[in-house]
Each structure stands twice: as structure tokens, then as C-alpha cells.
N, C-alpha and C positions, 0 to 999 in steps of 0.2 A: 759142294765144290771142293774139289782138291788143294793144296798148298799151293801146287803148281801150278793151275791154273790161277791161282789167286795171282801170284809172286807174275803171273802176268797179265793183268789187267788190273795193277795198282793205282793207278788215276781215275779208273773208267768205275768199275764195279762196287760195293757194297764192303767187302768184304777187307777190303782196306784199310790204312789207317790204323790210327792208335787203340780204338776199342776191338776188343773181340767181340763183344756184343753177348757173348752168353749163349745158350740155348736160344731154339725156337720157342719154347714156353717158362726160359728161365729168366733173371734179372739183366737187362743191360749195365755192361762193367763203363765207367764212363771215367776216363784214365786222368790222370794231374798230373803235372812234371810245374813246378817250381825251380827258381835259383835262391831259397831261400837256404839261410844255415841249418845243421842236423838239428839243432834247439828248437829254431823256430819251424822247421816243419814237424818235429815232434806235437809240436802244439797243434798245426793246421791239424796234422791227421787225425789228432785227439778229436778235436773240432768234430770233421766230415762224419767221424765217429756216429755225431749224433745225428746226422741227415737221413730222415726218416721217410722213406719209397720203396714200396715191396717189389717195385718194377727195375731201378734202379741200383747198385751196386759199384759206391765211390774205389779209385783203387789210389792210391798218394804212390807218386814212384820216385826212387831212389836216385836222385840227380846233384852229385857236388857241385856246388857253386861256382868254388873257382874254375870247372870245365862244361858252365854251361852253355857257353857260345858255340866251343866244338860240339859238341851232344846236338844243340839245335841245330847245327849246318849239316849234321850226318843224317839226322832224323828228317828232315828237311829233304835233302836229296834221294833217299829213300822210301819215302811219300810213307813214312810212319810214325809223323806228328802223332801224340797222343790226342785225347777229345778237347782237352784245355790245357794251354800252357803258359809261360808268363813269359810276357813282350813286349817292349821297349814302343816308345807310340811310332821311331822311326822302322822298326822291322814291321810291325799294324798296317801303315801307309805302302809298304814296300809289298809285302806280303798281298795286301789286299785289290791294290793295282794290276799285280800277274793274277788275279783268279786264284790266291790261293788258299783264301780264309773266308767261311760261311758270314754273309752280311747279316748283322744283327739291327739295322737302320729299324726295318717296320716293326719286329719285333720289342724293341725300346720302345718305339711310339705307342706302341695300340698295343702291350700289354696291360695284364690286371693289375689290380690292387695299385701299391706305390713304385714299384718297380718300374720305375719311366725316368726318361730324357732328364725331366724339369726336377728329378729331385736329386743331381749327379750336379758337382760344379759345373757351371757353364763353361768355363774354358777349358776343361779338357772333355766334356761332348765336343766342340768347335772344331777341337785341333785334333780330334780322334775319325774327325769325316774325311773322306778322301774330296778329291775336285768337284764328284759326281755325286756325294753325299754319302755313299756305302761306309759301314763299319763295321769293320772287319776282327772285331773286340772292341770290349767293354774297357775304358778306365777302373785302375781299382784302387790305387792309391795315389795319391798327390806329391810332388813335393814342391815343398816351398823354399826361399834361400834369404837371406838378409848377412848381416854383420853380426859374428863371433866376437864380443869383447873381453877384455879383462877388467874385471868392474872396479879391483886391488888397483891397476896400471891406472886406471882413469882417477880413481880417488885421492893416492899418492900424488896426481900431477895436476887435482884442481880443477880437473876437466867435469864438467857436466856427465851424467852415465848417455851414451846414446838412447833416445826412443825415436818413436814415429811420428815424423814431421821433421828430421832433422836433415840439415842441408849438405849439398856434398862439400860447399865450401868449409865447413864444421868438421865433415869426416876429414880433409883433408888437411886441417889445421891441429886435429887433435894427433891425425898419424906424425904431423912433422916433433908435435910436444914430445911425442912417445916414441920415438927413434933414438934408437942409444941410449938406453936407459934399461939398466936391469937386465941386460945382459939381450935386449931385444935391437937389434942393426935398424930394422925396419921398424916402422908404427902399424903399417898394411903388409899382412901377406895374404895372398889370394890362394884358393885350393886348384886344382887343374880344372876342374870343369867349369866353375863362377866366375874366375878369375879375371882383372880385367883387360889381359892380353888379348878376348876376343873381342869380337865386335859388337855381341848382343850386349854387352855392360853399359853400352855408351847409346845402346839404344834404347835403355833407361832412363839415361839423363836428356838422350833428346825429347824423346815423349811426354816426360815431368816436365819438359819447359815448353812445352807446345808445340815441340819439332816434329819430322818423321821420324818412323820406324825405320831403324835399317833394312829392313826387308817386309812387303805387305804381306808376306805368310810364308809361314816357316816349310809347310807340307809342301805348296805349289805357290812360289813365287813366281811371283813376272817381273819383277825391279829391285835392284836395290838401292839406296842411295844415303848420301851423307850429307844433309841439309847442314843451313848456318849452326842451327843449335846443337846438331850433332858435333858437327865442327869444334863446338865452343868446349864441348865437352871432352873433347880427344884431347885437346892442347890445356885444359886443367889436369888433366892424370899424367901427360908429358911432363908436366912442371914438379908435378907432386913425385914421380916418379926423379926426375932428374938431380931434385930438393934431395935424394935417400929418402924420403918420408913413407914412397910405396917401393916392394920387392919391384926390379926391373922383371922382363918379359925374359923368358927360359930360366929364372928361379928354378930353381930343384924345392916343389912344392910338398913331395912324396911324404916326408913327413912332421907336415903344418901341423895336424891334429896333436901329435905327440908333444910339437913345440909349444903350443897353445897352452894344452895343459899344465906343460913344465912355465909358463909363466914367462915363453923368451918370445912370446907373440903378442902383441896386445892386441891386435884386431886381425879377424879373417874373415872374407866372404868365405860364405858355404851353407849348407842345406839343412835342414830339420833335422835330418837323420840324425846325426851327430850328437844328440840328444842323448839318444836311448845309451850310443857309448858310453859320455860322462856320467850316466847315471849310474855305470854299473862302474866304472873304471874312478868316479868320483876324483876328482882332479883337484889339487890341494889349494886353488887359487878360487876366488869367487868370479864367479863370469854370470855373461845374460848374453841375449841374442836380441837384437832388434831388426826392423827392415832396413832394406836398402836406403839409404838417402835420397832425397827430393830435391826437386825448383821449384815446382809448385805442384803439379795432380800427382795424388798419390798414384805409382807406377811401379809395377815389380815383373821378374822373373817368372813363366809358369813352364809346369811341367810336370806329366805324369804316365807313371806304367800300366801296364792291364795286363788282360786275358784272353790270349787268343783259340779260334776253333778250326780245324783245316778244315776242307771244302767236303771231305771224304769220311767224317765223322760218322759214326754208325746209325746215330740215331739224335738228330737235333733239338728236337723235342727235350729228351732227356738229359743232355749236354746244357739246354739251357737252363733246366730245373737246377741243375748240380752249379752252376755261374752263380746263378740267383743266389743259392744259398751260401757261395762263398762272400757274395758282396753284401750281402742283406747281415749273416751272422757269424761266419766265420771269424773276422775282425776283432768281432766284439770279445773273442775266445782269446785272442793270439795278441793286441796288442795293448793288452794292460800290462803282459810280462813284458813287452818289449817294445815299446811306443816309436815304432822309425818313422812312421807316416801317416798323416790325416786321410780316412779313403775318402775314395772322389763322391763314391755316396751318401750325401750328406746325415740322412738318418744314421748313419752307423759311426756318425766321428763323437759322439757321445763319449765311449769308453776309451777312446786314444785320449780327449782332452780331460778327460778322469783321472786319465795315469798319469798324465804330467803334472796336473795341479796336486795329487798326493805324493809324489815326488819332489815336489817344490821348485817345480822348473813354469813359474808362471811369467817370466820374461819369453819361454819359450809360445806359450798356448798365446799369449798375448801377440805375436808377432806373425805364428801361423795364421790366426784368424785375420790378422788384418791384410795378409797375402791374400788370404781367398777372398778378401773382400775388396779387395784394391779397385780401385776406377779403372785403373789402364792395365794392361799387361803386356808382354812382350816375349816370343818364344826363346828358347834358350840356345836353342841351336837348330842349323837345317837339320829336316829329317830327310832330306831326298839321296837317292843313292850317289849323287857325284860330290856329297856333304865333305868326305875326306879332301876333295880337289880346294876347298873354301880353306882347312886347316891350311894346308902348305902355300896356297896365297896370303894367308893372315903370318905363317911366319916369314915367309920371303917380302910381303909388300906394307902390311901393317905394321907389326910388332916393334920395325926400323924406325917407323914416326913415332912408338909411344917412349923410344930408350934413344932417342935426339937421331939416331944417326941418319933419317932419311928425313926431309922438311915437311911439314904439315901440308906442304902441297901436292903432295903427291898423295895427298889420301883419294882424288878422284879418278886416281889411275887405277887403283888398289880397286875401287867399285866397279869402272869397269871391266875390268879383268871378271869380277861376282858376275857381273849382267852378261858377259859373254859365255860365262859358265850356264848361267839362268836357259839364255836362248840355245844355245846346246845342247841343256839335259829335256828341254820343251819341243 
């Protein structure tokens, strides 16, 4: 078949998409595009190096990170996704609804060997199925989020170090100690994405107290709501907030990390990842990481990336030999240099929690593991496509009751504005 007719019958035919597929008796090329950095994908392709199929033939492509959004909207619209590429669980859900990512559901179930469902943390299989069950990618890594401390700020001030089991009224008695002090304004600064400006933080403290979720699912909600305990929960972080104890809501958070380091932050929400930073950039102050604070059920944050396949993929078969072997071993190659996340595969978080403990970051391993093991969880944010319409209601109708200037009564106005969004996008 010619180019030409290829370039037209791009959705329809074979010949599509991101593999060229090789000769008729030669290896299938079965293509990767990451948003990883040139370091760490030096490593993956090191890795794939070793994946051993004479039918087969890995190709790792050259994709900067900071332009991987544009690259996947162009690739996307050009229907020449590679065979596997790395995807956010809200493009997964998005993607896999229009038809446009190969469902990997029966293949997880009723594959050989260990390669299945039940050996993958259960909530991010959960939150990786669409309405109707399809999965449209595999999870590959995890991330988990808790509280960044300053172990120096907390010791100097007499404060207990944070661990797991500790109450939000605690965190938010230790931020008011640790404000103003050392050159730190706040006790709490939040990063942009954990932060407690949104609404999922608080649907933490509902949940830990036996409340609702702000929302019964993050992928395809039907409700959202802000129960009494929710309630309870807004109007302790107004306080602590209004106290100076927490950064107010539109803080310029850009750069906490740096602050942290430098010792003018005593505590951050934020994510595991942050790890592997301090390990290399080594930050002159002593810190730890714990979970989020409690009321009573241990309850946290979930969230995780993967690996997506288009629909048009040359040959699925061999697409998913080359997945397998990114989740199964690749890992195990790539994050002892650089330990940013526990995969969602549980056999293979072996050598991520290897690297931290010979690192000496076992307030970290200690806090990740209790994430994946938490009782409750709660997702971190919508994934549905009208998710951006939720941000500019949370600054125009939330954010006003967490920095006093709008009454705590009006948070059920704030929800239903979400529920009308809900019925909308349904």
C-alpha cells in the first residue's frame, strides 16, 4: 500500500499509527514515547535494551518533557500515537470513552503467569476502569502525598516529629507554633496540586471522620456533596488559615520545594516524588515525610499514571509483550537511580523501596507504604473533561470561605454549582 493511501485511511486500516510494524517476515518495531527526563529515559532505554523477542523490536523516542502535552495533542490529532505512551489516568478515561485507546480489561484478567488485575494496587485498577469497565491502559506508577516536614523546625520548637495516626488538630497547632519563626511566615505551605485550596483535602478529613466523600467518583460522578463533617473540616483550615498558621488560598506556591529546603518552610503537602529531588540536591536541613493527618480511619490521597495503547496499534499482541515488560522489569532498572514512585505493580516496588532505604529516606518508604495501605482513599481530582469548569468554581466560590471573605455558608452553593456541572457533563 502506498503512503498515500495510507495518509488516507488513518483511522480505518492497519497501516496506521505509531508502529511501522517492520517487514512482512521481519520484527515488529513497537514504539514508546515517555515524558520522562533525557537521564531517566537513558535508563528506560538501557532497560528495553534487554527485552529479549526475535519477533519484536523496542524503539524509545525522543520526546522532551517539558513539550509533552503539545507532542501528544499533535500526535493525537494526527492519529500517530506511538504503540505505548505515558498517560495521565485523566487523558486514560478521556481517551478511552471516544474509542480511542485498545481495552486492556480481559487481557489483565485472564492473562498468564502473575501479570493480572489482583497483583496491581487496587485503587488505581478501580480508578483506571472507565463506567463500563474498559481499560484503556495499564497503571504504572503510583503516587502517593502526605506532609513534608522540617524535623530541625519541629525539634527547636518542642514539637513531637509528625507520624501516622497524627490528628489534623495537631497539624494544625504545630503550623500555628512554627509560623514566624526562622525566617518561615507560615507553619503550612501547600504545593499547587495537594494543596488545601481544593476540595479533595477536605474530603480527607471528611472520610477520616466518617463523613462523605466530596464526590462518589472521581472518573464519573453523579454527586457531589459537603456533609456536616465535611463542613467541620472547611471551617478548621479557615481558622488555621485566618490564625497565619496556613499559606492563604492563591499563595504563589511555585517555589515551596526550594523554600522547604532552604529551611523557610516547616511543613508542605506534597507527593513522594520529591524524594528522589532531596536525595540528589540534599537539603541542608533534616526533614521526614509523613501521611496526611487523621480523625479516625486512616484515609489518604490516591493517584496514578500509566501506559497508554491507540486503537490502531500494529500489532496488540506484541504491544502488550513490550507493557508487560515495562511493568514487570523495567522499573526495577530505572528506579534505584532515581526512586520518584512506587509502581502500581506490586511485585516490582521491591527496588524503589531498596533505593530509599539505602538512601536513608525511611520516614519516606514508611509513609508510602502506609498510603497504599490506607483503609480509605479519596481521588485527587476530577478526571472528566469539564474538570478545568470545577478549578474556576473552586476559585470564584470556595477559596472565598477558606480566606474568610465569603461565610461558610455558602459552601452549599459552591456544591451545587459542581452538581450542576455533574448533570451537564452526564
Amino acid at each position: 500500500m502506498t503512503a498515500l493511501a495510507c495518509a488516507g485511511l488513518l483511522a480505518a486500516t492497519a497501516c496506521s499509527g505509531g508502529s511501522d510494524g517492520g517487514s512482512s517476515d521481519g520484527p515488529v518495531t513497537v514504539k514508546v514515547m515517555t515524558w520522562e527526563s533525557a537521564e531517566t529515559n537513558a535508563a528506560i532505554k538501557k532497560a528495553l535494551a534487554d527485552f529479549k523477542d526475535d519477533n519484536v523490536k523496542v524503539e524509545l523516542l525522543d520526546t522532551p518533557s517539558g513539550q509533552y502535552g503539545d507532542k501528544l495533542a499533535s500526535l493525537t490529532q494526527a492519529k500517530q500515537l506511538p504503540d505505548l505512551f505515558w498517560c495521565g489516568n485523566d487523558t486514560e478515561q478521556q481517551y478511552t470513552s471516544q474509542g480511542l485507546l485498545v481495552d486492556w480489561a480481559d487481557k489483565l484478567k485472564n492473562g498468564d503467569g502473575d501479570f493480572k488485575a489482583d497483583k496491581f494496587v487496587p485503587s488505581a485498577i478501580e480508578n483506571w476502569k472507565t463506567a463500563d469497565g474498559q481499560m484503556g491502559g495499564l497503571p504504572s506508577l503510583m503516587n502517593t502525598y502526605g506532609v513534608w516536614y522540617n524535623a530541625d523546625a519541629f525539634t527547636a520548637a518542642g514539637l513531637p516529629l509528625p507520624k501516622a495516626g497524627w490528628t489534623w488538630d495537631e497539624m494544625y497547632a504545630a503550623a500555628a507554633k512554627l509560623a514566624n519563626k526562622n525566617g518561615a511566615k507560615y507553619g503550612l505551605v501547600a504545593d499547587q496540586l495537594t494543596g488545601p485550596d481544593g476540595p479533595f483535602t477536605m474530603s480527607m478529613y471528611s472520610v477520616s471522620a466518617g463523613g462523605a466523600p466530596f464526590t462518589d467518583n472521581v472518573n464519573h460522578p453523579t454527586k457531589a456533596e459537603a456533609d456536616d463533617k465535611y463542613k467541620e473540616g472547611v471551617e478548621k483550615l479557615a481558622a488555621a488559615i485566618k490564625n497565619g498558621s496556613v499559606a492563604p488560598p492563591g499563595y504563589d506556591a511555585a517555589n515551596v520545594q526550594s523554600l522547604f529546603a532552604a529551611g523557610k518552610v516547616p511543613m508542605t503537602f506534597g507527593g513522594q516524588w520529591l524524594a528522589a529531588g532531596f536525595q540528589t540536591d540534599k537539603p541542608k536541613i533534616k526533614y521526614g515525610f509523613a501521611p496526611f493527618p487523621q480523625v479516625q480511619t486512616p484515609t489518604t490521597l490516591y493517584d496514578s499514571v500509566g501506559i497508554c495503547t491507540p486503537q490502531y496499534t500494529k500489532d496488540q499482541d506484541a504491544t502488550y509483550k513490550v507493557l508487560e515488560y515495562i511493568n514487570t522489569k523495567v522499573w526495577d532498572a530505572v528506579l534505584p537511580a532515581s526512586p520518584v514512585a512506587p509502581p502500581a505493580y506490586t511485585p516490582a516496588q521491591t527496588s524503589y523501596f531498596d533505593a530509599l532505604t539505602k538512601a536513608q529516606q525511611q520516614t519516606v518508604v514508611d509513609t508510602v507504604k502506609a498510603d497504599l495501605s490506607a483503609e480509605k482513599t479519596v481521588g485527587v481530582r476530577f478526571t472528566t473533561q469539564w474538570a478545568s469548569q470545577v478549578g474556576d468554581l473552586t476559585t470564584a466560590n470556595y477559596q472565598p470561605i477558606l480566606s474568610g471573605k465569603k461565610p461558610i455558608t455558602d459552601l452549599p452553593s459552591y456544591v451545587d454549582k459542581i452538581n450542576n456541572l455533574i448533570k451537564q457533563g452526564s
